[in-house]
N, CA, C and O of each residue as an XYZ file, in Angstrom:
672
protein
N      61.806    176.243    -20.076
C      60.450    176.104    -19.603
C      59.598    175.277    -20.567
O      58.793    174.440    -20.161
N      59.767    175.494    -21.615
C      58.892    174.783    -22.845
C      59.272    173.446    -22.462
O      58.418    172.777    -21.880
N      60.818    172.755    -22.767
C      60.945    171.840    -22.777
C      60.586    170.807    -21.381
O      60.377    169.594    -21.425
N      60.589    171.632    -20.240
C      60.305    171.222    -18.729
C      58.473    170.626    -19.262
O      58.143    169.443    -19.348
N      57.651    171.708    -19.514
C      56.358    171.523    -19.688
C      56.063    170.550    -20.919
O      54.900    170.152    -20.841
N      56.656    170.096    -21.901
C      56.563    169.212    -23.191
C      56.938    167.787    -22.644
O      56.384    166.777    -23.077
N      57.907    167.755    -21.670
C      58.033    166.503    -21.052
C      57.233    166.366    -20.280
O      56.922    165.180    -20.172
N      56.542    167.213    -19.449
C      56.155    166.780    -18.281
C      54.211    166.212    -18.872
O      53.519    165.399    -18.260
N      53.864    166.850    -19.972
C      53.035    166.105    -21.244
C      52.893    165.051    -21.820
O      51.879    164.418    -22.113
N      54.195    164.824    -22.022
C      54.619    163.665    -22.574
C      54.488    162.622    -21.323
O      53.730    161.690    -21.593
N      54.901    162.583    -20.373
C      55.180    161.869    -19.034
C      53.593    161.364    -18.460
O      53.163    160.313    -17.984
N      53.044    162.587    -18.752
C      51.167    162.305    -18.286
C      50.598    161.388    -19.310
O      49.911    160.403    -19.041
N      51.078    161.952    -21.023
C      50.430    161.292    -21.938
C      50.666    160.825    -23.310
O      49.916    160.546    -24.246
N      51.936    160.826    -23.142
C      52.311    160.226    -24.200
C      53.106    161.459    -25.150
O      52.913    162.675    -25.130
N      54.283    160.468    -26.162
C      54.260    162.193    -27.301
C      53.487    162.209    -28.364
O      53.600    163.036    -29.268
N      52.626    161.269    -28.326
C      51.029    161.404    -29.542
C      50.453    162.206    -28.789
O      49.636    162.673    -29.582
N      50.226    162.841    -27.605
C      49.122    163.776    -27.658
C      49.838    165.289    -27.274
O      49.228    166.279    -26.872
N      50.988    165.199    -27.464
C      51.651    166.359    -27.640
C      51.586    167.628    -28.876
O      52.338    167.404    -29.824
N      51.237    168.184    -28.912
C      50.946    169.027    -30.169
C      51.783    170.836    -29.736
O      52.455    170.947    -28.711
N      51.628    171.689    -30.413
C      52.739    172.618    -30.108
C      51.022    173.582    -29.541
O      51.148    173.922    -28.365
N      50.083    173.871    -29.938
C      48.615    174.293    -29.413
C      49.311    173.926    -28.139
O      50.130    174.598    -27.514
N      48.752    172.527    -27.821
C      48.973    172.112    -26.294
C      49.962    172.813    -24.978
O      49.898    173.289    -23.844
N      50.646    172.558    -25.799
C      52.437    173.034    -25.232
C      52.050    173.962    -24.756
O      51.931    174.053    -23.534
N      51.610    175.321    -25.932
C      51.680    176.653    -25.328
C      50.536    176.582    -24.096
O      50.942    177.087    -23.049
N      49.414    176.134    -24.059
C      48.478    176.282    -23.326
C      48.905    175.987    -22.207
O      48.797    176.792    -21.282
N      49.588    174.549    -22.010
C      50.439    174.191    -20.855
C      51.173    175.039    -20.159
O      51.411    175.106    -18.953
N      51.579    175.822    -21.264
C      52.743    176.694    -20.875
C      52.439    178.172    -20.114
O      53.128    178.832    -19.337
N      51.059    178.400    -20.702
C      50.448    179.483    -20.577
C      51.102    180.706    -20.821
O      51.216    181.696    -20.099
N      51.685    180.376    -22.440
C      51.853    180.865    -23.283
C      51.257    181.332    -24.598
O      50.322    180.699    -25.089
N      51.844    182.606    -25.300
C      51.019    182.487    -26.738
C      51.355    181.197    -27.712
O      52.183    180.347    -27.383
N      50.549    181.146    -29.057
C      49.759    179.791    -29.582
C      51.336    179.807    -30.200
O      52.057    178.821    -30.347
N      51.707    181.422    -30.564
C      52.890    181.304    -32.067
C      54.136    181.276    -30.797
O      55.307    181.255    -31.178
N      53.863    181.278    -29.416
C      54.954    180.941    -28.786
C      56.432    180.273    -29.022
O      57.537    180.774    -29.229
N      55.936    178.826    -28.893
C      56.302    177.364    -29.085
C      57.436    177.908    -30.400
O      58.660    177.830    -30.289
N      56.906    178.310    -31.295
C      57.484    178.302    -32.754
C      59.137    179.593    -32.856
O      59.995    179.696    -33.734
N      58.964    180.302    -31.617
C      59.995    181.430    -31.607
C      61.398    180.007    -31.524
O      62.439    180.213    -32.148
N      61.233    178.692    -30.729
C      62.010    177.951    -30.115
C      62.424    176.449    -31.355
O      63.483    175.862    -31.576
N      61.223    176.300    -31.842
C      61.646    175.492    -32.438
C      60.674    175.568    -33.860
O      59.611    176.171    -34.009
N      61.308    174.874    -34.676
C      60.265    174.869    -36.275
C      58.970    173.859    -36.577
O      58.195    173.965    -37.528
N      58.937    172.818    -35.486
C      57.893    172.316    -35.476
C      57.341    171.647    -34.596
O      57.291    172.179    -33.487
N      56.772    170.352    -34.746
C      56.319    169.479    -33.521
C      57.685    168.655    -33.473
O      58.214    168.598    -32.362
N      58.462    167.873    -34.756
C      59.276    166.770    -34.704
C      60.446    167.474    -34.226
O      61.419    166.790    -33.909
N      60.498    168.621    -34.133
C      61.894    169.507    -33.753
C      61.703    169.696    -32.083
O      62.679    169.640    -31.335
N      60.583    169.884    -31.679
C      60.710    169.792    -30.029
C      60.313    168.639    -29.554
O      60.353    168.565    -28.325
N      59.820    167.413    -30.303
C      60.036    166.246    -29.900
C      61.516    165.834    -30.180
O      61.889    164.928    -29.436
N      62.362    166.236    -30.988
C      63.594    165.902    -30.947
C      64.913    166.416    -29.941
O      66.073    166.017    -29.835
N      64.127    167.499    -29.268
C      64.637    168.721    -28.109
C      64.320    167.561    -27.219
O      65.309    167.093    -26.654
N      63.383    167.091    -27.008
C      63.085    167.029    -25.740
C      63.775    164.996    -25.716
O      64.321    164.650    -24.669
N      63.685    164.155    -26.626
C      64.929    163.580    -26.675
C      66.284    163.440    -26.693
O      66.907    162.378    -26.649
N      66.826    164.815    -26.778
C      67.945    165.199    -26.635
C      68.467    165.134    -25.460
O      69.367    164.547    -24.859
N      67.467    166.076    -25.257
C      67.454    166.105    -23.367
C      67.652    164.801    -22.665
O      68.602    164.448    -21.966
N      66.421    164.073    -23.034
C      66.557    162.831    -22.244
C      67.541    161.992    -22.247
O      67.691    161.469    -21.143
N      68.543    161.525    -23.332
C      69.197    160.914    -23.821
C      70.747    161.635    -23.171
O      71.652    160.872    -22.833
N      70.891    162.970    -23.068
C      71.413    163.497    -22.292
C      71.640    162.975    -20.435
O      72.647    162.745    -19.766
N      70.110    162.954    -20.112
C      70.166    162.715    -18.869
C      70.702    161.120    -18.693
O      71.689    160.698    -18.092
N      69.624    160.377    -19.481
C      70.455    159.094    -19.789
C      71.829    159.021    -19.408
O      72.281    158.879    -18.272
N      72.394    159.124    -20.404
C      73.777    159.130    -20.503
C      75.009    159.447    -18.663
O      75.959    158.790    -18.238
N      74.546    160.299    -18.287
C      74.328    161.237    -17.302
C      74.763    160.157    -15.978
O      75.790    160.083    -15.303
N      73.447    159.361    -15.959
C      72.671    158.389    -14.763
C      73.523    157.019    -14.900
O      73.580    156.213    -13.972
N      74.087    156.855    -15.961
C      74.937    156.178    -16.219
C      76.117    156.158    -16.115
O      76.581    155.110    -15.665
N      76.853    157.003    -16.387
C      77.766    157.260    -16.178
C      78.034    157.369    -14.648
O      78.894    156.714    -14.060
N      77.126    158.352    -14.026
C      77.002    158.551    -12.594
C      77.312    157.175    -11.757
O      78.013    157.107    -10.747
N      76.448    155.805    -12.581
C      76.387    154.950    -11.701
C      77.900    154.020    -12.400
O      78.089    153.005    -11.730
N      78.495    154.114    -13.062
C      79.404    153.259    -13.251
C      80.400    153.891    -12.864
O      81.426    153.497    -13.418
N      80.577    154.872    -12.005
C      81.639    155.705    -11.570
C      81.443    155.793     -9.470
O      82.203    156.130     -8.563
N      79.909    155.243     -9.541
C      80.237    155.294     -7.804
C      80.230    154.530     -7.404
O      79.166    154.207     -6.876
N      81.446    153.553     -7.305
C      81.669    152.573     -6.473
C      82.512    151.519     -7.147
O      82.937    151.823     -8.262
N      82.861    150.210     -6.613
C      83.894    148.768     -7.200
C      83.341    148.834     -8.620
O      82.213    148.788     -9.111
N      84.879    148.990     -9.193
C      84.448    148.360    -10.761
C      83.695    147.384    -10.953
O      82.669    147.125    -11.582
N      84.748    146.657     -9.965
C      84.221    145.248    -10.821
C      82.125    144.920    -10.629
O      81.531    144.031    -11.239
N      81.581    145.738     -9.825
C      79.933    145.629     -9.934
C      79.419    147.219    -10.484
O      78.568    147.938     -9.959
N      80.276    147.499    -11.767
C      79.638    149.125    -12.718
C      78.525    148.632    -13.308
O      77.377    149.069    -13.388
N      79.215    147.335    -13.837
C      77.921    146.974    -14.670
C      76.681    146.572    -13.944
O      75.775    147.325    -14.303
N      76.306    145.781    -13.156
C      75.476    146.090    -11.937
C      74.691    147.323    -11.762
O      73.471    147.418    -11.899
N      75.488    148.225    -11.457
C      74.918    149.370    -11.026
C      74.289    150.172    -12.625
O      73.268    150.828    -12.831
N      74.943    149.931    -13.156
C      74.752    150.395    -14.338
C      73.068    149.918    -15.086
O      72.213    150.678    -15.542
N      73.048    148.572    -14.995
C      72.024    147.928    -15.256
C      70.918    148.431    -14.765
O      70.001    148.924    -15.423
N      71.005    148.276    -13.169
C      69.829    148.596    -12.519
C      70.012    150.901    -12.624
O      69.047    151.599    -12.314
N      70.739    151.236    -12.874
C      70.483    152.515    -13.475
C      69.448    152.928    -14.700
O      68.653    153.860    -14.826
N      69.844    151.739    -15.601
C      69.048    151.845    -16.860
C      67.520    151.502    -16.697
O      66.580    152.278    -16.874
N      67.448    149.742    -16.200
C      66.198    150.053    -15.718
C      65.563    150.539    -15.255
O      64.375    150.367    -15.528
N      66.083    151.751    -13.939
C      65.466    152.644    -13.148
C      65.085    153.693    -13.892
O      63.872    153.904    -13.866
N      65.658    154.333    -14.469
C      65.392    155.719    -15.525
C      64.220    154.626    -16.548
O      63.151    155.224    -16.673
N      64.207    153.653    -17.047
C      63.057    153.070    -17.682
C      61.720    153.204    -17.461
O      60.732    153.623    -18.064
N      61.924    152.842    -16.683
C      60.686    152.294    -14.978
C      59.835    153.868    -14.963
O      58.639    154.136    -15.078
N      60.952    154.656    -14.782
C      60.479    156.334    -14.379
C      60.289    156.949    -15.562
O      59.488    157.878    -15.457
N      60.556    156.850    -16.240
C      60.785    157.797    -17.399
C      59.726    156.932    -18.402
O      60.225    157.299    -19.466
N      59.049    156.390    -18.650
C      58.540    155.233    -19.692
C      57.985    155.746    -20.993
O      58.177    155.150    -22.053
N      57.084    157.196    -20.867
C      56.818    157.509    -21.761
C      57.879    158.583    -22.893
O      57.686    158.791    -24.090
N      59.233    159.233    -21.831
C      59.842    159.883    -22.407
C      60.826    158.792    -23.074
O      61.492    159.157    -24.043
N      60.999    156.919    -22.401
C      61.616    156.045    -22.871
C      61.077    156.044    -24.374
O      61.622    156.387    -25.423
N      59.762    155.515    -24.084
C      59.444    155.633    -25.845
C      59.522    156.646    -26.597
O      58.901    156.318    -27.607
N      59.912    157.703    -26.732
C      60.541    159.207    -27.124
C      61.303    158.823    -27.894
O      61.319    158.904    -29.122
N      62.332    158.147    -26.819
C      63.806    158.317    -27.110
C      63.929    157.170    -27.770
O      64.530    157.365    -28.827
N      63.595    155.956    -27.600
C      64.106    154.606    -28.335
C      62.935    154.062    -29.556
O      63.239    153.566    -30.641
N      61.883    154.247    -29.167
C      60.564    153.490    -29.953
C      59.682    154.407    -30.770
O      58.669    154.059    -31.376
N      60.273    155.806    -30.701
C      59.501    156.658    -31.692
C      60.099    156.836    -33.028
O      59.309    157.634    -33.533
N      61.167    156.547    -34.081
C      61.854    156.668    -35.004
C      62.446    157.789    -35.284
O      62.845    158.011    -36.427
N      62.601    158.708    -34.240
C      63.084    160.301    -34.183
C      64.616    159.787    -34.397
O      65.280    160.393    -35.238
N      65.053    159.002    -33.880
C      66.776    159.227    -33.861
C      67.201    158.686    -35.218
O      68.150    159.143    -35.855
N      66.234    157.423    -35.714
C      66.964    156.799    -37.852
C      66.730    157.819    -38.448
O      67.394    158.064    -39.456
N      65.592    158.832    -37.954
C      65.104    159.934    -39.319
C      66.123    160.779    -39.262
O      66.609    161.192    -40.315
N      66.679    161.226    -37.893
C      67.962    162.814    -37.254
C      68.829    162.668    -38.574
O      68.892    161.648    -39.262
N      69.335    163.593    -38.754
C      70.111    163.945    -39.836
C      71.936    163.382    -39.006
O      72.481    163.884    -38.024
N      72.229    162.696    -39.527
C      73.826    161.829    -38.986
C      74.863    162.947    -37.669
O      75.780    162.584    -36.932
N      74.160    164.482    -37.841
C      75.730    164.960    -37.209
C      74.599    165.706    -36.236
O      75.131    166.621    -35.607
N      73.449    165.585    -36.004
C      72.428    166.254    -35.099
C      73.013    166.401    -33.769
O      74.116    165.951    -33.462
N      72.158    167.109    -32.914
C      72.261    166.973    -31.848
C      71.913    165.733    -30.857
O      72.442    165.286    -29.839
N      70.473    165.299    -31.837
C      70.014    164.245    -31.087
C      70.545    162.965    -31.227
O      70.433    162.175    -30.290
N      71.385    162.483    -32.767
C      72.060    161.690    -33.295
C      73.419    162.038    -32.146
O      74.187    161.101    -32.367
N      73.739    162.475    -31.603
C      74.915    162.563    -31.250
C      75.148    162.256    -29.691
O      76.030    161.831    -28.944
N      73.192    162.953    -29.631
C      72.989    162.440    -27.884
C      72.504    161.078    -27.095
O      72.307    160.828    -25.906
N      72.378    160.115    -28.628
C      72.000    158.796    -28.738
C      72.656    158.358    -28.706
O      72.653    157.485    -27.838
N      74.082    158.499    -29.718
C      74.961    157.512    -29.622
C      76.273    157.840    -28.611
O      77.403    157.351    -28.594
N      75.732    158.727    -27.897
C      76.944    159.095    -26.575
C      76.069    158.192    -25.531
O      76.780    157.510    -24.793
N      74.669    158.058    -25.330
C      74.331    157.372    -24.582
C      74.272    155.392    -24.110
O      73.957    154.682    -23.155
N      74.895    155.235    -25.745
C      75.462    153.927    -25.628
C      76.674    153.873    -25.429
O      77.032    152.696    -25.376
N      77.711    154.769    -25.254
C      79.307    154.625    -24.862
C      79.584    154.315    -23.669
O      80.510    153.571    -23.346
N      78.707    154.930    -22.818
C      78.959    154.306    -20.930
C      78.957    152.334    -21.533
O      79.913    151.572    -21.674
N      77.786    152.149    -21.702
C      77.448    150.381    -21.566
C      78.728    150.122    -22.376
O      79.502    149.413    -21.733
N      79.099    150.404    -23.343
C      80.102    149.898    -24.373
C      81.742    149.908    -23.674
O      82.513    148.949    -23.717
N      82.070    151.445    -22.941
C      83.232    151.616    -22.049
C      83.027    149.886    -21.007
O      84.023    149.165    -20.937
N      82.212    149.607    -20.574
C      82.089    148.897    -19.500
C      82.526    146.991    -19.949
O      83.423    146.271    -19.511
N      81.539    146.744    -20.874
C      81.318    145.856    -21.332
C      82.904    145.988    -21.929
O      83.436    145.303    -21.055
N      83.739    146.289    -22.584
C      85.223    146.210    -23.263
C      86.023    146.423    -21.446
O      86.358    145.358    -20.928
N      86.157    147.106    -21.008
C      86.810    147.377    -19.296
C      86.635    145.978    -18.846
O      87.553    145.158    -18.820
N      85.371    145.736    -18.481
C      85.605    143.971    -17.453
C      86.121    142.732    -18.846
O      86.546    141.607    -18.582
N      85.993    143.146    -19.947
C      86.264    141.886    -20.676
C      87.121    142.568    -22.151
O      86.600    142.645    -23.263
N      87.953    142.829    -21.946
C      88.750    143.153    -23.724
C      88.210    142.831    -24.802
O      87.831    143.469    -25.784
N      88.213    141.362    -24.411
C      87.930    140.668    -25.338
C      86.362    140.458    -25.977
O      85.984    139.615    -26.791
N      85.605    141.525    -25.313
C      84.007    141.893    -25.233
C      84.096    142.453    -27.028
O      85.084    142.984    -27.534
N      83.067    142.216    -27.582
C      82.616    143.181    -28.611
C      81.943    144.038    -28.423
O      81.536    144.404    -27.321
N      81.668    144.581    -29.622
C      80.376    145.710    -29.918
C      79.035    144.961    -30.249
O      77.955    145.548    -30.193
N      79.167    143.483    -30.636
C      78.211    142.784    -30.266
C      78.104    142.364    -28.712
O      76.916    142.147    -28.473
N      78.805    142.192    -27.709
C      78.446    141.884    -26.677
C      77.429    143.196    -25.972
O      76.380    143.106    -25.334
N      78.305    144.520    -26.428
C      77.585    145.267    -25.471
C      75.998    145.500    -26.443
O      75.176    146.281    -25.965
N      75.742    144.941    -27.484
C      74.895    145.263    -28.686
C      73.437    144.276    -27.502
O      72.371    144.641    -27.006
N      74.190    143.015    -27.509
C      73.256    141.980    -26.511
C      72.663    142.638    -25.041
O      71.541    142.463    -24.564
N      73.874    143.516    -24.443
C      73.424    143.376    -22.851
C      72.568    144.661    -23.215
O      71.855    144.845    -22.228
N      72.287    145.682    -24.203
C      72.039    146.950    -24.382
C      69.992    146.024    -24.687
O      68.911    146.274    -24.153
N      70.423    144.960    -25.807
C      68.931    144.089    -26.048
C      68.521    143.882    -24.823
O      67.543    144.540    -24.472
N      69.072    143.026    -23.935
C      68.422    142.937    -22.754
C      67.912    143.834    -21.834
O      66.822    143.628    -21.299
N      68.711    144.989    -21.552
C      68.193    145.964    -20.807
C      66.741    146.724    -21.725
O      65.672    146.328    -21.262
N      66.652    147.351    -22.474
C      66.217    147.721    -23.520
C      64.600    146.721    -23.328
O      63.516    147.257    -23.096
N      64.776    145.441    -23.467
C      63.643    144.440    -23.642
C      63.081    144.316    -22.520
O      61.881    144.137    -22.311
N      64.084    144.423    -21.628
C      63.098    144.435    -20.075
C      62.548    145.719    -19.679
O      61.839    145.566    -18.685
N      62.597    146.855    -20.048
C      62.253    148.048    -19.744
C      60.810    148.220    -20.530
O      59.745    148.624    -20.063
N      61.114    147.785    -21.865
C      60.051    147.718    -22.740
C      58.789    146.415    -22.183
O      57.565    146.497    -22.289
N      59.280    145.730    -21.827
C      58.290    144.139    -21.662
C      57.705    145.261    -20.102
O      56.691    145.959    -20.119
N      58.559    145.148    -19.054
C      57.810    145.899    -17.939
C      56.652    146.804    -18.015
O      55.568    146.634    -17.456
N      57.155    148.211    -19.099
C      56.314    149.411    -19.228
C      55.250    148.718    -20.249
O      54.438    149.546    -20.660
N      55.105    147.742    -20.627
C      53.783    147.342    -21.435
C      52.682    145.861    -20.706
O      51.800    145.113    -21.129
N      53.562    146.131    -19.186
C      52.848    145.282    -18.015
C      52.768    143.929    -18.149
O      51.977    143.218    -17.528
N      54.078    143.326    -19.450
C      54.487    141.713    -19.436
C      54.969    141.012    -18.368
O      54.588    139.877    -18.082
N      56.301    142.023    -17.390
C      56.695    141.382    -16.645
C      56.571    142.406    -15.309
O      56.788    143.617    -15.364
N      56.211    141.730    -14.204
C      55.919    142.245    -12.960
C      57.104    142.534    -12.031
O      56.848    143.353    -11.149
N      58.365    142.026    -12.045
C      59.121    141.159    -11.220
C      60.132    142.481    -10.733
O      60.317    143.199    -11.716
N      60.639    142.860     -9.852
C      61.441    144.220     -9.282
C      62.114    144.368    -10.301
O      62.139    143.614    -11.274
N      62.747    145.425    -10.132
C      64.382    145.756    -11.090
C      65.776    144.546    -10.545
O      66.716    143.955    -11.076
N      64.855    144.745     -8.510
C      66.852    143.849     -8.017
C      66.718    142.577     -8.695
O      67.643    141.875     -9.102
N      65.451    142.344     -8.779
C      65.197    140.755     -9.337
C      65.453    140.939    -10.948
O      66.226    140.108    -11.426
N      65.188    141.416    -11.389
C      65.920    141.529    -12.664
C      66.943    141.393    -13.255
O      67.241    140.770    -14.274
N      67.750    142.306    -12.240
C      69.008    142.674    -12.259
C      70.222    141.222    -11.982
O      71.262    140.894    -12.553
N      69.446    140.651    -10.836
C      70.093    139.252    -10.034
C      70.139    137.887    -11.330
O      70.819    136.868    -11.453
N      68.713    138.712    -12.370
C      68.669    137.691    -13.249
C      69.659    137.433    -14.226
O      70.104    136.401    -14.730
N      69.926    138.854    -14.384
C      70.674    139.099    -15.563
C      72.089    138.509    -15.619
O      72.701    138.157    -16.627
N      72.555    138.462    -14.133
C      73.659    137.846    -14.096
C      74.947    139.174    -14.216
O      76.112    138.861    -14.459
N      74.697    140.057    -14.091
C      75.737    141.079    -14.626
C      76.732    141.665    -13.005
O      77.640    142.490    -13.102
């Protein structure tokens, strides 16, 4: 429940105006609530990236598994941007808040980050062997840059159009 109501905060307003006060009130809970669950603010902002990065992972996978290989990455793409698109403020959570360089190497959230780049990476090595960890490093920049350029109202243009751009 906490974590349902901390996102759904975050989603209205950002995780700067998230505070653990807030939470409980949201929650319509007591103040020392929040604290039975976690030890601070950066600990249920790191819950609640977990989560997301979780679901991530998830939506991805989902989409590189329903349907012709040979268009995963496709689907995959326009997966990522879609959870972008929707998710924007829990996006900056997860990628643009510095919660995952600070996570301690064997975390939960360290662990739910870098499982969420293994779908793009499985894919990118599958259609091409001969793919690196720099290739999927590039198509991860691109997706990543267009999600970010969109949610800060640079670029207007659909996801299919995006997607058609990308060439994938």
């Amino acid at each position: 429940m906490l974590l349902d109501t901390a996102r759904e905060e975050i989603s209205a307003r950002g995780a700067q105006s998230l505070s653990m006060a807030s939470l409980a009130r949201r929650a319509g809970v007591a103040q020392s609530a929040p604290y039975r669950h976690f030890t601070d603010r950066e600990d249920l902002l790191a819950a609640v990236a977990t989560d997301g990065f979780e679901q991530f992972t998830e939506i991805l996978l989902e989409a590189a598994s329903s349907g012709d290989k040979a268009e995963a990455m496709k689907r995959m793409a326009g997966a990522y941007l879609v959870f972008g698109e929707k998710n924007v403020e829990l996006y900056r959570l997860m990628f643009a808040s510095g919660l995952v360089p600070g996570s301690a190497p064997d975390s939960a959230l360290q662990r739910a980050a870098i499982a969420s780049f293994q779908p793009l990476l499985d894919r990118v090595t599958a259609s091409s062997p001969e793919s690196s960890l720099t290739s999927a490093h590039v198509k991860w920049g691109q997706l990543h840059g267009l999600v970010m350029l969109k949610a800060d109202g640079f670029i207007e243009d659909s996801i299919d159009a995006l997607i058609q751009s990308l060439g994938f």
